[in-house]
N, C-alpha and C positions, 0 to 999 in steps of 0.2 A: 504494500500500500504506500502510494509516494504520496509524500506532504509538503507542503510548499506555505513560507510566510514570508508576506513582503509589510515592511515596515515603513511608512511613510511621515511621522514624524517622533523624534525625540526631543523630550524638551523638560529637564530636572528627572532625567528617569522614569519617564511618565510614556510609553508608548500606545501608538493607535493603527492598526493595520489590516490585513489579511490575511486569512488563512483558510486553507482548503483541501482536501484530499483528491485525490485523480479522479474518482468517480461519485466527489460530494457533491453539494453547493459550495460555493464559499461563504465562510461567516464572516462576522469584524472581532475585533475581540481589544481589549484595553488592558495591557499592563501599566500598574501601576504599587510600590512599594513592596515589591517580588510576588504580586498576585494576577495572574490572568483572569480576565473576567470577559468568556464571551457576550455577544453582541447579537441579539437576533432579534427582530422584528416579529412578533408571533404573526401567525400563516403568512410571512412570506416564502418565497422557493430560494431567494441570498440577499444578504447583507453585507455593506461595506464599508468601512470606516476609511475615511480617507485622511484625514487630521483634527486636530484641536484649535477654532479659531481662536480671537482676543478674549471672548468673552468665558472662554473654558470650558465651551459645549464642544463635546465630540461632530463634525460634518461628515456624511457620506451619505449612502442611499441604500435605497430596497427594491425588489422587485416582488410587488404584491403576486398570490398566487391563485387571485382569480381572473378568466379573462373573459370580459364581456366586448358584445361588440360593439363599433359606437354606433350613434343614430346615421352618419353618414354612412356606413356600410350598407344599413340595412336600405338608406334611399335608395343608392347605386342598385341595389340589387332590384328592388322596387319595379323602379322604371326601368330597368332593362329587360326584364321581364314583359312589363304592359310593351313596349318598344315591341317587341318580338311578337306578341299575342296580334297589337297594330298590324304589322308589316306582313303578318298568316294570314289576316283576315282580307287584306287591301289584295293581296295577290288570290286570294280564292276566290272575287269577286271579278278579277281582271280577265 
């Protein structure tokens, strides 16, 4: 099982980074005073921690893990349909 951590800031021994196995997600995780403390987003599929701004809040992201689709999907899909249904009916009369 390969493991891989990237470290993107240090700062008084305080770290905030990544970490992930080959066939994981990746998590984020925050050492701080020789303790690691992963970092996970409950129901997302990963988490990321990318550093600690001025204010002392850990910055990164997540990828929520549900997916809906959006309202434009469903127009596109919509009207190109009626388009099609259009276009059968104009040539069956032709």
């Amino acid at each position: 099982m390969k493991r891989s951590v990237y470290v993107s800031l240090c700062s008084f021994l305080v770290f905030v980074g990544l970490t992930g196995q080959s066939m994981g997600a990746p998590h984020g995780f925050l050492y701080s005073g020789g303790t690691f403390t992963t970092l996970d987003v409950p129901g997302s599929l990963l988490t990321q921690a990318f550093g600690i701004n001025d204010s002392g809040e850990i910055v990164g992201r997540f990828v929520d893990g549900t997916v809906v689709p959006e309202p434009a999907t469903w127009l596109l899909l919509g009207s190109g349909i009626l388009g099609l249904m259009y276009f059968r009916k104009r040539l069956a009369a032709a």
